[in-house]
Structures are given as structure tokens and as C-alpha cells.
N, C-alpha and C positions, 0 to 999 in steps of 0.2 A: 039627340045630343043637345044637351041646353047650349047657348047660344056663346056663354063664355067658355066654352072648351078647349082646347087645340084642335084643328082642323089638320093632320097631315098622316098620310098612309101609315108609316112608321106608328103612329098614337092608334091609329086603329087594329093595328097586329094584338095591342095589349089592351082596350077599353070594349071590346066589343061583349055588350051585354050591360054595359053600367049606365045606359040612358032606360035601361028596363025598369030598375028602381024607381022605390016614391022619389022624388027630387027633395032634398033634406032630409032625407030618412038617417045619413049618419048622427046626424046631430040630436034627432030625436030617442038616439039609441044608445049615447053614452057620449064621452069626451072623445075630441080628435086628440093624439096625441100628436105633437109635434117634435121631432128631432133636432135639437140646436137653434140657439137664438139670438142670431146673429138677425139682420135686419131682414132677409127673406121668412124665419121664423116668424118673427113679432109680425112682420108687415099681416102675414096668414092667420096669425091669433089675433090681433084686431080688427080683422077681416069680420074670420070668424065669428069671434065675440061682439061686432055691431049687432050683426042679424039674431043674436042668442042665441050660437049654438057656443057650447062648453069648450073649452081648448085645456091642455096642460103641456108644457112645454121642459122637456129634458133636455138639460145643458152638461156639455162633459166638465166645460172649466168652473172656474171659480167664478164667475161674474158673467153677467149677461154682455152679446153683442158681437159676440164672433170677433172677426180680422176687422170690424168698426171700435176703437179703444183708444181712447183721451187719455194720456197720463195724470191722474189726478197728485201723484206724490211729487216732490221734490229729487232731484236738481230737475228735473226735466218735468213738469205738471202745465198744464195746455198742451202739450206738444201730443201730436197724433203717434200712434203705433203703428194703426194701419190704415185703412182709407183717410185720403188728406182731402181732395178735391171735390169739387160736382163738377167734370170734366161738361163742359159746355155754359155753364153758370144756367142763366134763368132760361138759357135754351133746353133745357135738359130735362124735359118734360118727367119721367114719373119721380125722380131725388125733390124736383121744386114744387110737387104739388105736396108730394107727402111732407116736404119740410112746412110749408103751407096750413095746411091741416094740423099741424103738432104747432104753432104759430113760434116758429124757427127759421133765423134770416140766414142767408148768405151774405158776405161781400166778395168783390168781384175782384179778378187779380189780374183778368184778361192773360194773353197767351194762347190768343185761339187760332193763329196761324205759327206758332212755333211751338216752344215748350210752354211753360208754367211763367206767368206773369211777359209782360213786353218787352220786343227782343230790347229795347232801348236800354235797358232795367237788366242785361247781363253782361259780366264780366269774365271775359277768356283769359286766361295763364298760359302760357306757355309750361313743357316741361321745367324751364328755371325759373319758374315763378314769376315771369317777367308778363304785365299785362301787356293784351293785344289792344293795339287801340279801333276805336269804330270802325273802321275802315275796314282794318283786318278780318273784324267781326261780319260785317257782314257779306266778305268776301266768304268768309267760310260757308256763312249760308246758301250763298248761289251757289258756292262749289255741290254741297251735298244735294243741296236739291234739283239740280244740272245731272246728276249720279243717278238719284234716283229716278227722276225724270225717264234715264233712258233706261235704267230696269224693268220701270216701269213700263215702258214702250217694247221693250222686248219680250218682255211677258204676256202682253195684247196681240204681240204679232205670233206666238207660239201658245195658243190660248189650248190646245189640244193634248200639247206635250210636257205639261207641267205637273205632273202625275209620280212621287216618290221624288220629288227635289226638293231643293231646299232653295231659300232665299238667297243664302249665300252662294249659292252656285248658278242662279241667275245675274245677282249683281257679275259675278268674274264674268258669265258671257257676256253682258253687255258692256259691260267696259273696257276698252281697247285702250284709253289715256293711258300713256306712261305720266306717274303723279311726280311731283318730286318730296322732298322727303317731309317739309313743312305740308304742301295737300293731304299728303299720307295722314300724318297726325292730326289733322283736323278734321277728314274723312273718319277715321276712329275713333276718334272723340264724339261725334252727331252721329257716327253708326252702334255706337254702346248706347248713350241717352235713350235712341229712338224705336231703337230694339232690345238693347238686355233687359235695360230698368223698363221700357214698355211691357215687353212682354214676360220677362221674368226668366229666357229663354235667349242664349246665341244664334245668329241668324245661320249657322251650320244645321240647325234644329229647327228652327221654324218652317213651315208647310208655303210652299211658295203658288199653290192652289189658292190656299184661303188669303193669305197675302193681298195676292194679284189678281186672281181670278173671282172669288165667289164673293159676296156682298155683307158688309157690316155697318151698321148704323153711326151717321155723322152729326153729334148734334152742334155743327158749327156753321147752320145755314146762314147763306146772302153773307157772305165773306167779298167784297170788292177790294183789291187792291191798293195797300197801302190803311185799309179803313179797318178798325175792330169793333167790332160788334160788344157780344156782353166776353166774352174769351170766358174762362173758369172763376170757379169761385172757393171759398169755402166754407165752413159749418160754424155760425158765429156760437161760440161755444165749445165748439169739437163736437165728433159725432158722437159723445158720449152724452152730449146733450140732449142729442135725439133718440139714442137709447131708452136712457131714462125717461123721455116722456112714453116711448112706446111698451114698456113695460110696467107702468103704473097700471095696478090692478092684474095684474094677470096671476095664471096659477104657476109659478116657475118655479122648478126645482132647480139648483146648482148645484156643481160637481156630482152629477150623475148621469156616467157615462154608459150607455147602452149598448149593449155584446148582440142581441141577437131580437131580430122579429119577427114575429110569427102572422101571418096572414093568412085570410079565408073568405069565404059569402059570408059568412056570421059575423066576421069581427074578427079584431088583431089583439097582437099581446107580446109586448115589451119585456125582455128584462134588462136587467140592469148590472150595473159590474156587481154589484151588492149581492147577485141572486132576488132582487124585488122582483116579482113581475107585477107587472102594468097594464088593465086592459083598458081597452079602448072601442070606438066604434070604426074608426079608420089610423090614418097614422101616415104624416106628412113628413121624409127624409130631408133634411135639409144638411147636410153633411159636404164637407168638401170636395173633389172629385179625389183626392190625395189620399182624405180619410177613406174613402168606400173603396181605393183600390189594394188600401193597406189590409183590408180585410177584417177590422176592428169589430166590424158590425155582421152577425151570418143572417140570409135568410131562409125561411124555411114558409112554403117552398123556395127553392135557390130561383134568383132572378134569371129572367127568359135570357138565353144563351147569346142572342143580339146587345143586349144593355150590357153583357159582361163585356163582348167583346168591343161593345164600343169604350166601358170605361181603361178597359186594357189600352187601347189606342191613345185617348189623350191624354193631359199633361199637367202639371203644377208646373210654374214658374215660379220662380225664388225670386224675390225681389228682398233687401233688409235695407235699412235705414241704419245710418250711424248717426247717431245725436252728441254733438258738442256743444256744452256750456262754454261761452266765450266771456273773458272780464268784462265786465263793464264800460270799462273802459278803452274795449279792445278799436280795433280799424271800424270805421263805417263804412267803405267799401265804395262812397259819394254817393249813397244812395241805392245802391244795387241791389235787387230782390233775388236774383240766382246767381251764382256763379259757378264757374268751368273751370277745369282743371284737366290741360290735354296732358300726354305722359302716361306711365302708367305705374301712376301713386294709387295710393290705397283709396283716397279721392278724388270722384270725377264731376259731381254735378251736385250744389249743394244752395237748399234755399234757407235765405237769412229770416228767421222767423221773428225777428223784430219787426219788418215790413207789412205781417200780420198780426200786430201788436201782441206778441208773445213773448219776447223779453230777448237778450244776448244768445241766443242760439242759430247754430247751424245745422238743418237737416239734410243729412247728404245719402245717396241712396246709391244702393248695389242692385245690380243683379245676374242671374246667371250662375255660375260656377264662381263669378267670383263673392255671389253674396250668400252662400255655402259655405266656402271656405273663411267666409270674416264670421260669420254665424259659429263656427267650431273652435276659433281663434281665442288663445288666450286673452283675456279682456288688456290687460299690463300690457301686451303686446301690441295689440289695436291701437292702446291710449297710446303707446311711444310711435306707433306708424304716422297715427293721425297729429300726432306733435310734430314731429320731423317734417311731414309735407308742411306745414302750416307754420310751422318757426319762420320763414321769408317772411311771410306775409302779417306774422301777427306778433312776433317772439312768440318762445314756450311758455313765459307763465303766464298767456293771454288763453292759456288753453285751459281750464277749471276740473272741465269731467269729461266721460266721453261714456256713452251706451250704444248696443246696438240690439236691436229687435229682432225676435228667432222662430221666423214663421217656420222653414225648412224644417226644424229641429220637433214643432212643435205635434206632439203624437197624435195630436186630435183633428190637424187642420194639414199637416205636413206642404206646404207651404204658398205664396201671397194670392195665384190667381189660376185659374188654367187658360191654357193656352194648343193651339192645334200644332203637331207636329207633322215631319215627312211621315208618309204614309197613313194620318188619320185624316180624316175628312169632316167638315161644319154639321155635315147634318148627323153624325155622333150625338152632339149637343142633343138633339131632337130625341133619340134614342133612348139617352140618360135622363131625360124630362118626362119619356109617357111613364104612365100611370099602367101598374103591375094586378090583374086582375079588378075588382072592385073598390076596394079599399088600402091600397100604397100607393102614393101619391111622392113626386119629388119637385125638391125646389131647390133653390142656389144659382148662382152667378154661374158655376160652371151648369145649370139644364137650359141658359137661354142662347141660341146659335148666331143670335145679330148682334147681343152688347155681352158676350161672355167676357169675365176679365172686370167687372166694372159693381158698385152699388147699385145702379139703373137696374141693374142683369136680374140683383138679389130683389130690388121692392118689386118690379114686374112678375118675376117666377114666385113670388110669393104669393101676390095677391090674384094670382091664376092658378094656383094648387085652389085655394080658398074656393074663389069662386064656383072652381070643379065641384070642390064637395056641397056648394050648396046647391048646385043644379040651377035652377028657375027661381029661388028665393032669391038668389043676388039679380040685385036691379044697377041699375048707373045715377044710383041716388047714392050712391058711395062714391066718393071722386076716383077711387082705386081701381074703380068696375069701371069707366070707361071702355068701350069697343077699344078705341084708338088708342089704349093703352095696354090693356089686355094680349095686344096681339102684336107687340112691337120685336119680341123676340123670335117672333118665326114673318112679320110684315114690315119691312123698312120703310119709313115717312121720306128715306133719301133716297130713294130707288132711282137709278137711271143706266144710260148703257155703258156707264165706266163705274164701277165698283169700289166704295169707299176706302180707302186704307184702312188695314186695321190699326196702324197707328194714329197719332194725333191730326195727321196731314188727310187732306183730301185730297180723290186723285184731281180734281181740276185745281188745284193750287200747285199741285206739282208738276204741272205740267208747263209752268209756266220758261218761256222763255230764256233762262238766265243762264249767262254767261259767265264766267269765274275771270283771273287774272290770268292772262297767260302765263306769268314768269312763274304761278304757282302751280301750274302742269310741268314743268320742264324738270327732267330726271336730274 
């Protein structure tokens, strides 16, 4: 087995016999095709195409890049669609080498012990639109993190029994506080941010195993109290910038979407919604886990009865963005890079994209059921929702436009990320990633089991499909071939005996000591 492979029982159910071949024999036998090109796609056809072997890449949409997409038009042009961040900034080893390499910056917007950008730099609302002042603010934060602390603790001490629960059903066991009704609402407010819009998913839904128990990669090392490191960043350009550079030269087709693959020892063969078919020497899936459960794509032979059943088990989260053009004119906010909105407006957590020199907008994000239901939503209706919360705060005709983005809806990607629910399990992910006889190969955010959910997820599985197919021709004269990168989604660099969160927080950050206000426990 050449040296960049995957190493785990589950991949050897389905590879056994594919280190018999010459090592690069696909390549010398015709084009890999690759499925969707989104940045695990491209990451694999550049791959590819360093060492010479051929690549051709079939995209269902109109444009290359997957759920990575810059709005180039107006009212809304810089503003991202879909990945906004490089969650860890220049700690965030495979997003910063490959931006590196395509010679594309990041700036830094820190937020590496809370959300997105420093808590100092966010503004809380009350339901009446009434700011909460510092004090408040960060009272809310001990609260929740005092909360989750002891979820978190009680999930350590029932390490055996976490088996078909949910998140939310460990938080109620471990919470005995009676809140009162302002804790309440601040409690839901940092438990939506840090779970709906994280995971895409209500914590009634989320798998409180992978949660709490099994391990996910933290790229926010050497965090000391009170100190921020590099926190996030993002794509000086949008990642539409890094699109473009990784699709210069390639052979890409658009809007042609692919019904069915055919695999064999010989070779495979695509067709296409057109009825084209397509051959190739191998053929690397990079589809979403949404798309492959919708059944868009057949194979033949039908995938081994394990990979169905684990794509059956997990999940898409819905995450949307609602974007507001703000006048010119409108509030500056003194400065504020995110704001909060407790209540429950159609707005809860929205980043001022002026503060990333993008001009008067607000990008404010859903998820869960509720960013389903704003996805289906008459657009006139959205715009008068998203008026009427924000009339306090800005008047109505400081409000210009308003868009929202429609991963859920969208039939190709069906929607923003996957995510582990009650009853599936992390090593799913492992399942969905091995490689189907000789020649099918998968990649995407949703095949890696330590950074599912994330761009890291997509250039790592991308340039480990690649690698696969070259066998012993890939060397670590390619920065992408790294050992220590190669192997990040099934080898954590943050491994230790307490298990990262899969949200933003790490568990030794949440574990810290903090105490809230008494008088905002009292019923």
C-alpha cells in the first residue's frame, strides 16, 4: 500500500487488491475523471496534474467551486455565499499552505476563543433592541460557558452511556440551575450561534458521542487566557479568488451533471444528464453527502452495503446567510464587527462586512430548521422581517436590499455541511471516504472524520483521493503530500485525553472556572 493511503480496517474492506497494480498505471491509461469542483475537486486535479497525469473534471452548476463562491455581481459582489473563514487563521495548516502556494493572503479577524472576530468587537440586543452593555456581555459568556462546562463534565463522567442521545439531552441532565428568564435568553442565544449556525443542525439532533466523546481537530493551539493568538481569518479576495487561481488550465466542464458511474479492473465510465458518456481510467466522487443520499448519482456496481448505510446515517446541516445592503449612511455600530440579536427575530448573529473592507453590509446567518424555512420564504417577506427587526436600530430606509443563500434547496449540494447525528457515528465519515474496488475514489468535507464540516476537510480529502491514485509517484515535493497533512482527517495534531469540541471552543477552554451573576440564575 503506497505510503499516502488511508490506513484503517474499514478502507481495507474495500482497497484490497489495489496496491497490486503498477503504481500510476491510472494515469497512464487515460483521464481521471473527477466529480464536482468544488475545492476538494480542483485541490485533486492539481494534484493530479503536477505529476502529469490527465484529469477532467464534471461540475453540475454553472461555475466552478462548490459551496466556496464570492458574489461577483451587485448589490452584494465581495460578499461570500458560502465558506467565509479559515477557522484558525494561519494556524490552520492545509487552507494556509494551499493559499500559500496559489500566492493568496489571509487577514486575521481573531475570535479564537469565542465566535468570529474579538468578543470586545460584539454587540448584544436585547429582545427590544436595547444594547447590553460590556458587563452584560460578558456575563453572558461565563454563563454559557459555566453550562457547558458542566455538560461537558457530565458527559466525561457517563463516557459509556452516550450511545443514541443527543446533545440536548445531556445539557437538561446536567443542568440543575433554575435560570431566570434574562439567563434563559442568553443561554439561547450562544446555544443557537454555537450549535445551529455551527453545525447546521438543533442540538435535539446532534450526536452527543461525537460531541463529547470522540475527537475532532482544534486548530486553536497555545490559547493562554485572556491572550489571542492568530483567532480566524479570511480569503483576501473571497474564495473565489482561490477558485480561480485553481482552475486555470484545467479541463472543466460546467453544468454537467452526472446520473450514473460505471466501475470495473478496466476502467470506469460516466454519463451525464445529456446521455454523454465519459470514460475514464478511474474516477474521483466529490459530491456532497446530501447529494449522494438524494440518489442523483447510480452506481453500478451499487456501493458496498456499509458506505450506503453509513451515507444513510449522516447528515447535511443547513446553515443560510441572509445578506443586507445597509445606506451608507446607516449606524456604525462604534466599531463592532459582529452583532447579537437575543429574541427570537428573524435575526440572531450578524457580521458587519465593512470591518472586512466590503462596503455597508450585514451578513447574518441561520441555521437548522430555521434556515430551511427562510430559504423557502418569500423574498418581500424576509425583506419586511428583516426591516421590522432592524427599524430600532437603523430606521427602515437604512435597509437597501436584502438576499438569502439557498444551500438546502440547492439539488446538487442539498445543503451547507454534514454534520453527525443521534445514532450515527464519526467513523461513518471513514466509510464514505474508502475507495470502492480499484478505481472510485471519494472525496469532500463530508469523507474526512476529524475536520468534517469545514474547507480543511475538502483540500485534505482531496489531495489524499489524488495521492491514492498516484501510488509511489507522489512524493512530499508537493506541499499537499505532506505525511502530516495527508493524514489529518483520520490523525489529530491535537490529540489528548479530553476530546476537542466539535464546535469553535476547546474542551480546556471550557473548562474554565467561571462563574456567572447570581441575580441572573434566580427564577
Amino acid at each position: 500500500m503506497p505510503w499516502c493511503s488511508r490506513s484503517s480496517l474499514v478502507l481495507s474492506l474495500f482497497t484490497a487488491g489495489v496496491a497490486a497494480g503498477a503504481p500510476g498505471a491510472p494515469c497512464e491509461e487515460g483521464p481521471v475523471l473527477i466529480i464536482g469542483s468544488g475545492i476538494s475537486g480542483l485541490v485533486a486535479a492539481r494534484s493530479l496534474q503536477h505529476f502529469g497525469c490527465p484529469v477532467q473534471l464534471l461540475e453540475a452548476l454553472d461555475r466552478p467551486g462548490g459551496r466556496t463562491h464570492t458574489f461577483s455581481s451587485v448589490p452584494f459582489a465581495g460578499l461570500e455565499e458560502g465558506a467565509h473563514w479559515v477557522h484558525g487563521g494561519t494556524d490552520n495548516v492545509p487552507v494556509s499552505v494551499l493559499l500559500r502556494m496559489n500566492n493568496i493572503s489571509q487577514v486575521r479577524v481573531g475570535g479564537d476563543d469565542d465566535y468570529e472576530g474579538p468578543r470586545q468587537r460584539l454587540r448584544l440586543f436585547d429582545a427590544s433592541a436595547r444594547p447590553l452593555d460590556a458587563a452584560r456581555r460578558e456575563v453572558s459568556f461565563e454563563l454559557f460557558e459555566t453550562a457547558m462546562a458542566a455538560a461537558t463534565a457530565y458527559a466525561e463522567g457517563h463516557y459509556g452511556r452516550l450511545d443514541h442521545v443527543a446533545v440536548a439531552e445531556v445539557w437538561d441532565l446536567a443542568l440543575k440551575v433554575k435560570y431566570s428568564k434574562e439567563s434563559r435568553a442568553l443561554l439561547s442565544w450562544h446555544q443557537k450561534v454555537s450549535y445551529e449556525q455551527d453545525s447546521g443542525a438543533s442540538m435535539t439532533e446532534l450526536s452527543a458521542v461525537a460531541e463529547y466523546v470522540e475527537d475532532y481537530t482544534d486548530f486553536y493551539p497555545d490559547r493562554s487566557e485572556g491572550m489571542e493568538e492568530h483567532g480566524d481569518g479570511f480569503v483576501q479576495g473571497g474564495y473565489s479568488a482561490l477558485v480561480r487561481r485553481l482552475s486555470e488550465g484545467l479541463d472543466l466542464r460546467l453544468s454537467s451533471p452526472v446520473t450514473r458511474v460505471d466501475h470495473s479492473p478496466q476502467g470506469v465510465s460516466v454519463t451525464l444528464q445529456s446521455g454523454e458518456r465519459v470514460q475514464g481510467s478511474a474516477v474521483i466522487v466529490t459530491a456532497s453527502i446530501g447529494a449522494l443520499q438524494a440518489e442523483g448519482i447510480a452506481f453500478q456496481p451499487p456501493l458496498p452495503i456499509e458506505k450506503q448505510r453509513a451515507l444513510r446515517r449522516l447528515r447535511m446541516g443547513n446553515v443560510a446567510k441572509v445578506l443586507v445592503k445597509l445606506a451608507h449612511s446607516a449606524r456604525d455600530f462604534l466599531g463592532a464587527y459582529s452583532l447579537g440579536f437575543l429574541g427570537n427575530g428573524t435575526l440572531s448573529y450578524c457580521i458587519r462586512a465593512r470591518r472586512e473592507g466590503k462596503g455597508p453590509f450585514l451578513e447574518c446567518f441561520m441555521g437548522g430548521h430555521e434556515a430551511v424555512d427562510a430559504e423557502q420564504m418569500d423574498l418581500e417577506e424576509l425583506t419586511r422581517q428583516v426591516k421590522q427587526q432592524l427599524a430600532p436600530l437603523l430606521g427602515d430606509a437604512d435597509v437597501e436590499s436584502v438576499a438569502i443563500t439557498r444551500w438546502a434547496t440547492n439539488p446538487y449540494i442539498r445543503g451547507a455541511w454534514s454534520f453527525v447525528p443521534v445514532n450515527a457515528i464519526v467513523q461513518d465519515f471513514d466509510t464514505v471516504a474508502a475507495t470502492v474496488g480499484q478505481r472510485l475514489l471519494f472525496a469532500g468535507e463530508g469523507t474526512c472524520r476529524l475536520l468534517y464540516g469545514n474547507v480543511h476537510a475538502a483540500v485534505i480529502s482531496g489531495a489524499r483521493a489524488a495521492c491514492e491514485i498516484l501510488g509511489r509517484s507522489g512524493n512530499s515535493s508537493w506541499p499537499l503530500f505532506r505525511k502530516d497533512l495527508l493524514h489529518l482527517c483520520t490523525e489529530s495534531p491535537t490529540s489528548s485525553s479530553a476530546p476537542a469540541s466539535r464546535g469553535r471552543r476547546s474542551a480546556m477552554h471550557l473548562m474554565r472556572a467561571l462563574r456567572p451573576s447570581p441575580s441572573l440564575l434566580l427564577v
